[in-house]
C-alpha positions in Angstrom: 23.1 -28.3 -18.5 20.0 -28.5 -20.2 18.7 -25.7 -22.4 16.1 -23.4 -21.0 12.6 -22.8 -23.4 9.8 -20.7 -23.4 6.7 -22.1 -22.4 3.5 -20.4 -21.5 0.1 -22.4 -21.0 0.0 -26.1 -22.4 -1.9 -27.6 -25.4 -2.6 -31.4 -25.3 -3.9 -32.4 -29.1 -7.6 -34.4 -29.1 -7.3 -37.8 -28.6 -9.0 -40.8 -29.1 -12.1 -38.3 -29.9 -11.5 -36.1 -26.9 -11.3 -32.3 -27.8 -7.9 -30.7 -27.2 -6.8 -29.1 -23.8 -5.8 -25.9 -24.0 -4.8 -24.3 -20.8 -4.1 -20.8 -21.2 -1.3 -18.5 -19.0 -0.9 -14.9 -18.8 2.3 -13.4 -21.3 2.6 -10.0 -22.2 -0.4 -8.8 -23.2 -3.1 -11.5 -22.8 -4.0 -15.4 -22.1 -1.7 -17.5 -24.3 0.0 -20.9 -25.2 3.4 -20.3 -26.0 5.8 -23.2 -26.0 9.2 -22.1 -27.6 10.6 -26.3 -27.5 7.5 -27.6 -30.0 8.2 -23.9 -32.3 12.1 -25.1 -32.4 12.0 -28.9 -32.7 8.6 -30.6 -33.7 7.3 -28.5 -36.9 4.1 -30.4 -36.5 3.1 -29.7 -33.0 1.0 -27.0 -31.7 3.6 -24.3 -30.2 1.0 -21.3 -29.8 -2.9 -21.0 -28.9 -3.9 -16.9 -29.2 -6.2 -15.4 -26.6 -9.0 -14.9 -28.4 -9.4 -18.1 -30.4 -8.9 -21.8 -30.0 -6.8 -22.4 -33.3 -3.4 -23.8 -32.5 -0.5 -22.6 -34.7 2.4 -25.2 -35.4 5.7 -24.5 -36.4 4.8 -25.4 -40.0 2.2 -22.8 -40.1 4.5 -19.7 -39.0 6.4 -20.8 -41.9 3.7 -20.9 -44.1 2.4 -17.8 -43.4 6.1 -16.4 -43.7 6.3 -17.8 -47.5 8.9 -20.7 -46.0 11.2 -17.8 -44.4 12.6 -19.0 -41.6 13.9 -15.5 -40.1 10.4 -13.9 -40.6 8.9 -17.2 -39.2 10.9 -17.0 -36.0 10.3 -13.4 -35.6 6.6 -13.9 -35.8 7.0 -16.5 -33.2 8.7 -14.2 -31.1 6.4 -11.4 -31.3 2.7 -13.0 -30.7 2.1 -12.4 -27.1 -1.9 -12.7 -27.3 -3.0 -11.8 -30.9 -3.2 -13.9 -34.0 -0.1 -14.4 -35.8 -1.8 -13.2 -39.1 -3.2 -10.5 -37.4 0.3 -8.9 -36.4 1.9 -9.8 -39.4 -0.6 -7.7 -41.1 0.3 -5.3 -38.4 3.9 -5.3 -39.1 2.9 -4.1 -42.9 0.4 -1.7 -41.9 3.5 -0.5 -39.6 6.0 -0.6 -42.7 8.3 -3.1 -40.9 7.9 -5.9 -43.4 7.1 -5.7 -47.0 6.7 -8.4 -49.6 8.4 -8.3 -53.0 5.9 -9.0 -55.8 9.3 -9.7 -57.9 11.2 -12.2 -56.1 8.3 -12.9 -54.1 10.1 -12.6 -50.7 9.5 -10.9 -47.2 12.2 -8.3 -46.1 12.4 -5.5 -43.7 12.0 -2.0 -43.9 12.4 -0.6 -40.6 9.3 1.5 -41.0 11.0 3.1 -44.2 10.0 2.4 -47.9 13.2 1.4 -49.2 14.0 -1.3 -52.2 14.4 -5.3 -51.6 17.3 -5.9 -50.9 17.5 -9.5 -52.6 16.5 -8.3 -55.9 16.7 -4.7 -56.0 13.0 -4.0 -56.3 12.4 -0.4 -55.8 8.5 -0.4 -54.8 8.1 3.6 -55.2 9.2 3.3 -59.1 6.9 0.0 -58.9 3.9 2.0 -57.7 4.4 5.3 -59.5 4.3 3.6 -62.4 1.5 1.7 -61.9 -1.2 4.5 -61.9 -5.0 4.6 -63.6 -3.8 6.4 -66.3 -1.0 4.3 -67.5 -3.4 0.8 -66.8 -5.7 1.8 -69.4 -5.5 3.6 -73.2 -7.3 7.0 -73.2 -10.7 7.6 -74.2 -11.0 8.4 -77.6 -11.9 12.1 -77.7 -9.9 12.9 -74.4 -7.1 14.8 -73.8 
């Protein structure tokens, strides 16, 4: 039995000066390549196109974008059904799902709640409260 992937569309790289191909199917939300084999097995190959733009994401780059995390990288993959991938993981933090650790500088989830990283213990309300105008810079001499 052979295994079943994901694929949406096709994407055929530019050759011998030709431009690439990109032929786009409907997924989801919008006009898409989406090919689940080239994401899993060929880091180098283009395994999504979104609607909007012609920019073809490879494996390599969902990494990238995920700071070399594979489980976030997958996700990603996952999710994008038209958009950009940077545009919905930018998403995910507006939407408190993901946050990124400026102290281990890792990804990790949050489940829409603010809670600390759980690979270094991180707590980013303590980080932020104590981060405030007043404690960045001296007082003004003559101030309160």
């Amino acid at each position: 039995m052979s295994e079943q992937y994901l694929k949406i569309g096709s994407y055929t790289p530019e050759k011998d000066g030709k431009e690439a191909v990109i032929e786009r199917d409907y997924f989801q939300q919008g006009w898409i390549v989406k090919d689940e084999e080239a994401f899993l097995k060929f880091p180098d190959k283009v395994c999504y196109v979104p609607e909007l733009s012609n920019e073809g994401y490879t494996r390599q780059d969902f990494l990238d974008m995920c700071n070399g995390q594979e489980e976030f990288a997958t996700m990603l993959f996952e999710m994008v059904d038209w958009q950009s991938p940077e545009t919905l993981k930018n998403e995910l933090f507006d939407m408190r799902e993901i946050d990124f650790c400026p102290v281990c500088k890792k990804l990790y989830f949050m489940a829409g709640e603010q809670k600390p990283c759980p690979i270094c213990g991180r707590n980013p309300e303590e980080v932020e409260h104590a981060d405030t105008e007043s404690e960045r810079r001296p007082s003004e001499p003559g101030g309160l």
